[in-house]
Biotite code that builds the C-alpha atoms (Angstrom):
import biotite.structure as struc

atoms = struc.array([
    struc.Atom([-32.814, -12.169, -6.838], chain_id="A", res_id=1, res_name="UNK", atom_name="CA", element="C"),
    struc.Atom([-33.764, -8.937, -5.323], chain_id="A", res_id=2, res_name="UNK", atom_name="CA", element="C"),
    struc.Atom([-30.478, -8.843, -3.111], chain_id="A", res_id=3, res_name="UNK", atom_name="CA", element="C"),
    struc.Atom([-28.452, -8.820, -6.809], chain_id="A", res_id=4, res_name="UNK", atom_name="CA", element="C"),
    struc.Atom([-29.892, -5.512, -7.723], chain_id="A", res_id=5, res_name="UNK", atom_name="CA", element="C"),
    struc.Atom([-28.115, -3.654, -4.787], chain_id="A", res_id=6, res_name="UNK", atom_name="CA", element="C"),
    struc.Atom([-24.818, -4.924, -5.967], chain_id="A", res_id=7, res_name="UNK", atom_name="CA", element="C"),
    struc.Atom([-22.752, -2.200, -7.457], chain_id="A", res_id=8, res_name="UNK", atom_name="CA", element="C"),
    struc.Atom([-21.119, -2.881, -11.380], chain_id="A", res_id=9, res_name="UNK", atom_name="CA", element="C"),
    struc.Atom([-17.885, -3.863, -11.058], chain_id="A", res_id=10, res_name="UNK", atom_name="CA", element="C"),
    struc.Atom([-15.404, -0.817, -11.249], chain_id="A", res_id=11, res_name="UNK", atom_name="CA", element="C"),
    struc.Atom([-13.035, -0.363, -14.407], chain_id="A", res_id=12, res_name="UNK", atom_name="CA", element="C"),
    struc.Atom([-10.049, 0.719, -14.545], chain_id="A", res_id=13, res_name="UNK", atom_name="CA", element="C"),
    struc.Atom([-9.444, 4.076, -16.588], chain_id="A", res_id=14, res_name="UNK", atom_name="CA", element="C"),
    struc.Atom([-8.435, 3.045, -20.060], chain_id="A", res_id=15, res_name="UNK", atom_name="CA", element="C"),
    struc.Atom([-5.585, 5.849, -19.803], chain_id="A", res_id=16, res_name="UNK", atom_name="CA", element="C"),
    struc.Atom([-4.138, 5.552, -16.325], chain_id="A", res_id=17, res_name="UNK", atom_name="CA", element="C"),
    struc.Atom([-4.959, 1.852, -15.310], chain_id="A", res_id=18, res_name="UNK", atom_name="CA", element="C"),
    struc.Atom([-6.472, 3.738, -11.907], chain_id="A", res_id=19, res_name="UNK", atom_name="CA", element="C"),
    struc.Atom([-9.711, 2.354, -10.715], chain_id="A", res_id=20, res_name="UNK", atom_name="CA", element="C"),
    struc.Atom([-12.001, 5.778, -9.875], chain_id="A", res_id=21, res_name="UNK", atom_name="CA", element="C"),
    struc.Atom([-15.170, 4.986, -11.129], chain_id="A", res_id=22, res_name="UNK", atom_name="CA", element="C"),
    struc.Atom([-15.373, 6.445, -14.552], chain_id="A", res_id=23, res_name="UNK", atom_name="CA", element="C"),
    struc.Atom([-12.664, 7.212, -17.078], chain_id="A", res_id=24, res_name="UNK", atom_name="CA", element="C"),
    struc.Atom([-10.899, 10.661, -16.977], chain_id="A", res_id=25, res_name="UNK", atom_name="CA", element="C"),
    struc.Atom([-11.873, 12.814, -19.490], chain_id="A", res_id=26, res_name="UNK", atom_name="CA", element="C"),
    struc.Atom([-8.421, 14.484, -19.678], chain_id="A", res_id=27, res_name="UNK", atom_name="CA", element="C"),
    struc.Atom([-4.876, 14.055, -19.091], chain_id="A", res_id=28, res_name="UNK", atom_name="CA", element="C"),
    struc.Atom([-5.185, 16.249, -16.064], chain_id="A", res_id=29, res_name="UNK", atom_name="CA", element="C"),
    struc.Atom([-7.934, 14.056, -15.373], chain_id="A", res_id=30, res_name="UNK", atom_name="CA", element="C"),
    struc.Atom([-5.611, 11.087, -15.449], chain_id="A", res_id=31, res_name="UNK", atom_name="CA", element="C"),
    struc.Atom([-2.595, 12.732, -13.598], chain_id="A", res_id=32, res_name="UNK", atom_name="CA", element="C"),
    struc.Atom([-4.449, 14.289, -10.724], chain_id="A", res_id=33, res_name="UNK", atom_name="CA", element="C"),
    struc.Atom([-5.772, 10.693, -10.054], chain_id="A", res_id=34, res_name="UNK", atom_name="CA", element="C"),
    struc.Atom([-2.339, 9.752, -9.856], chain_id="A", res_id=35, res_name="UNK", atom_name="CA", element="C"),
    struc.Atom([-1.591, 12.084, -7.766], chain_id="A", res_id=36, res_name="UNK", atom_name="CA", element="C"),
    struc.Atom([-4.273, 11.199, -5.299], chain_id="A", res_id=37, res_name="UNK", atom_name="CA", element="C"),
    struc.Atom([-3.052, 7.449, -5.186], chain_id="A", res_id=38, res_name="UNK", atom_name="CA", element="C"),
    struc.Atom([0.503, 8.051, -4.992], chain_id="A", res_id=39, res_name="UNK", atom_name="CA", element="C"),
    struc.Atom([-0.345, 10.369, -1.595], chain_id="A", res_id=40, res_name="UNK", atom_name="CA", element="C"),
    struc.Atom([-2.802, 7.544, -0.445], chain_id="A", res_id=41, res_name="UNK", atom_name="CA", element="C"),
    struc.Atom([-0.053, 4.597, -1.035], chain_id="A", res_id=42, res_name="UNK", atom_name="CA", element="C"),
    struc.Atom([2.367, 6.824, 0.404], chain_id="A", res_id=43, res_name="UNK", atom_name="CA", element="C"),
    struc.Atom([0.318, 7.221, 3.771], chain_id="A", res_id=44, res_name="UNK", atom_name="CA", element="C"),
    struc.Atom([-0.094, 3.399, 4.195], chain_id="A", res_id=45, res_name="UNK", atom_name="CA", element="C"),
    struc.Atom([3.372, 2.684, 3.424], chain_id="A", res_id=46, res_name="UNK", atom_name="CA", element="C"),
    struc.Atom([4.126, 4.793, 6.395], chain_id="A", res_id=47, res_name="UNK", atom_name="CA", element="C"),
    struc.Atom([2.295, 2.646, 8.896], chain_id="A", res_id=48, res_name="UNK", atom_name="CA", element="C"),
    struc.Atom([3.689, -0.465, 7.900], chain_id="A", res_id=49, res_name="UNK", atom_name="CA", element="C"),
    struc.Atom([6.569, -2.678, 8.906], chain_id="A", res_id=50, res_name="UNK", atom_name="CA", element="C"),
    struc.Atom([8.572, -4.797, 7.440], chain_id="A", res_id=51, res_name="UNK", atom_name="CA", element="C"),
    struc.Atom([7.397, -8.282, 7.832], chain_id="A", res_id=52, res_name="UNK", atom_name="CA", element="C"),
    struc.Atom([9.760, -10.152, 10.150], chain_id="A", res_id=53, res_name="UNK", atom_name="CA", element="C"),
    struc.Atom([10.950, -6.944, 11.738], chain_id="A", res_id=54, res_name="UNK", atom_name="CA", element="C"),
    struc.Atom([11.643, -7.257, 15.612], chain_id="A", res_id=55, res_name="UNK", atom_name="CA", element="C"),
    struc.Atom([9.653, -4.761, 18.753], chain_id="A", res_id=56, res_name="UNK", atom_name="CA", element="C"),
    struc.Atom([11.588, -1.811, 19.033], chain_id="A", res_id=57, res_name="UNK", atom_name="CA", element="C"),
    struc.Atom([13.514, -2.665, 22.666], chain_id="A", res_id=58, res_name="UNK", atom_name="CA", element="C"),
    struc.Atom([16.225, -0.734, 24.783], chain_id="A", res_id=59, res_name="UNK", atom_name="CA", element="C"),
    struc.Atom([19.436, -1.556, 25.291], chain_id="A", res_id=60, res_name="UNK", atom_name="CA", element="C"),
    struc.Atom([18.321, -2.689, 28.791], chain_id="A", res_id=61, res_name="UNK", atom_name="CA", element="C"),
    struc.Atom([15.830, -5.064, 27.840], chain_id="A", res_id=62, res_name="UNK", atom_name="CA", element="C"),
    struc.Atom([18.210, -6.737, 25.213], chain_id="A", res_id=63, res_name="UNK", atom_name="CA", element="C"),
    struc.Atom([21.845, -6.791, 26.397], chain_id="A", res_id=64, res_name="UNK", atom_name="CA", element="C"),
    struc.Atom([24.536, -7.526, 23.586], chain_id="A", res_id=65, res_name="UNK", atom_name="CA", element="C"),
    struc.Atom([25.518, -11.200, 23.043], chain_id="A", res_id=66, res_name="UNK", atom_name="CA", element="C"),
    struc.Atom([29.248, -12.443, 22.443], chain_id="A", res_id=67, res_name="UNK", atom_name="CA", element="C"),
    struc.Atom([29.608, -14.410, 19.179], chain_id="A", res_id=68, res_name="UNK", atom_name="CA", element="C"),
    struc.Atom([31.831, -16.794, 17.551], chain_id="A", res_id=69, res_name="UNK", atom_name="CA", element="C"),
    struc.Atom([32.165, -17.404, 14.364], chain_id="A", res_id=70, res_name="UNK", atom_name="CA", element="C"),
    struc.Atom([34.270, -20.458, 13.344], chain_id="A", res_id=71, res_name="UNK", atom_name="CA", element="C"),
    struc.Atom([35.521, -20.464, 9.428], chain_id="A", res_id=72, res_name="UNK", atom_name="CA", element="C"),
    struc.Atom([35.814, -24.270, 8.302], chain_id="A", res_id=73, res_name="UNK", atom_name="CA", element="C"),
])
């Protein structure tokens, strides 16, 4: 039971905001410079993501265009 005690207590959300940080904000500035914080860290993992499915980037080299037909029944 030792090992227990070095687990942390669950984090709660802010009841104002919703944002997890620890400990409620005392203020509405409190609250909105939180917000701010998470909307610049969402922002900079949103820019290293792709979308899922999303081909290599290739030149035109390495993937020539392909003729098509399309046939309307």
């Amino acid at each position: 039971m030792a090992a227990l005690s070095k687990v942390p207590e669950p984090l709660r959300p802010c009841p104002f905001c919703g944002l997890v940080d620890g400990v409620p904000h005392e203020t509405q500035e409190g609250c909105i410079a939180a917000l701010h914080t998470e909307i610049g860290r969402m922002r900079g993992i949103l820019a290293h993501l792709k979308p899922a499915g999303a081909r290599a980037e290739e030149t035109a080299e390495d993937d020539p265009p392909v003729a098509i037909r399309l046939a309307l029944d």
